[in-house]
N, C-alpha and C positions, 0 to 999 in steps of 0.2 A: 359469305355465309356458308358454313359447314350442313347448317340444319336451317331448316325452314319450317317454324308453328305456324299455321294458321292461327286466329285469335276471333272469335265470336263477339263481335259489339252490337251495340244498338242498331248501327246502322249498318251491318252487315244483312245480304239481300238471301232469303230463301233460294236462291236459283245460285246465288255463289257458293253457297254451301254443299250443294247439290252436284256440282258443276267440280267441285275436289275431287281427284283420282285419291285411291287408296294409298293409305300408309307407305312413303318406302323410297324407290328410288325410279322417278317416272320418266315415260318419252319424252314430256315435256322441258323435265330438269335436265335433260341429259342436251336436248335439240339446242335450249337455253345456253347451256354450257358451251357448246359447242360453237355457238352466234357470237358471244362476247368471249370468248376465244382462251378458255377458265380450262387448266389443267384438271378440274377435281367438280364434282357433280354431288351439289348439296341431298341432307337425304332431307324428305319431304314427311313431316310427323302428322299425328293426329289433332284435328283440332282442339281448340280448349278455348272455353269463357274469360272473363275477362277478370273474374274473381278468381278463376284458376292458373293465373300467368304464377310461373313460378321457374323461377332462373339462380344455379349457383353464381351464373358471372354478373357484373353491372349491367342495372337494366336503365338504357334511355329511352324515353319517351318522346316520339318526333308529337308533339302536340301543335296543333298549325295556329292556335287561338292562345297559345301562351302567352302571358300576361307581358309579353315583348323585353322582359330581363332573362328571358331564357338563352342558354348559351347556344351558338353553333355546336352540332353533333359533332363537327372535325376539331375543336376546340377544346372539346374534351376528354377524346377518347383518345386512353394510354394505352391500351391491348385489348385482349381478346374478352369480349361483349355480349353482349344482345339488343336487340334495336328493335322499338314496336311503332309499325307504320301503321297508322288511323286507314280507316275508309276512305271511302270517298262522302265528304261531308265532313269530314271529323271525327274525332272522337269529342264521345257527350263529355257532360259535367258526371255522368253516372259512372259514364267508361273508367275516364281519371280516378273517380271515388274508387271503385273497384281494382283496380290498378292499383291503386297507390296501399288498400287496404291487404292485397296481395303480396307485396312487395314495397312495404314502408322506404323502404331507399333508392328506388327505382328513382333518376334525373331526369326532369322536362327540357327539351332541348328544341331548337327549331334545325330544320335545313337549309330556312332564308328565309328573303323576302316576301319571295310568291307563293302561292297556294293553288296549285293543281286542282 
């Protein structure tokens, strides 16, 4: 990832919100970079709703409750993307609505099996 949105769901917690450093390029993207051993240091954007996701490149949606014909994320991606990881819990049936109302072509995708 170049850029890192945040994304405001249902189940995102007042205290994770709270808990984002500003806009930009932080100690912690850079400490990150530096652990998984990443030449290049994502910039960290402003958050946005989930009516407001809005992406020039293909938007996949890692949805963990997908109706299980959803393809693997590594299965279908040809280049350069965007990838929207749910909460912890999921994302709702509201989130998806929103989401998909956002970005009509956005793909539902899994990462497997499990579900963290």
């Amino acid at each position: 990832a170049t850029r890192l949105r945040p994304v405001r769901t249902q189940r995102t917690e007042r205290a994770s919100i709270q808990a984002l450093p500003a806009p930009g390029f932080t100690t912690a993207a850079v400490a990150a970079s530096e652990q998984s051993e990443r030449l290049d240091v994502p910039l960290l954007e402003a958050i946005v709703a989930t009516e407001a996701v809005k992406t020039d490149l293909p938007l996949y949606v890692c949805a963990a409750r997908a109706d299980g014909k959803a393809p693997h994320l590594l299965d279908v991606v040809t280049g350069p993307c965007a990838v929207l990881v749910g909460p912890e819990g999921g994302l709702t049936d509201d989130d998806l609505a929103a989401i998909s109302a956002a970005k009509p072509d956005a793909v539902a995708v899994t990462l497997g099996p499990a579900v963290l």
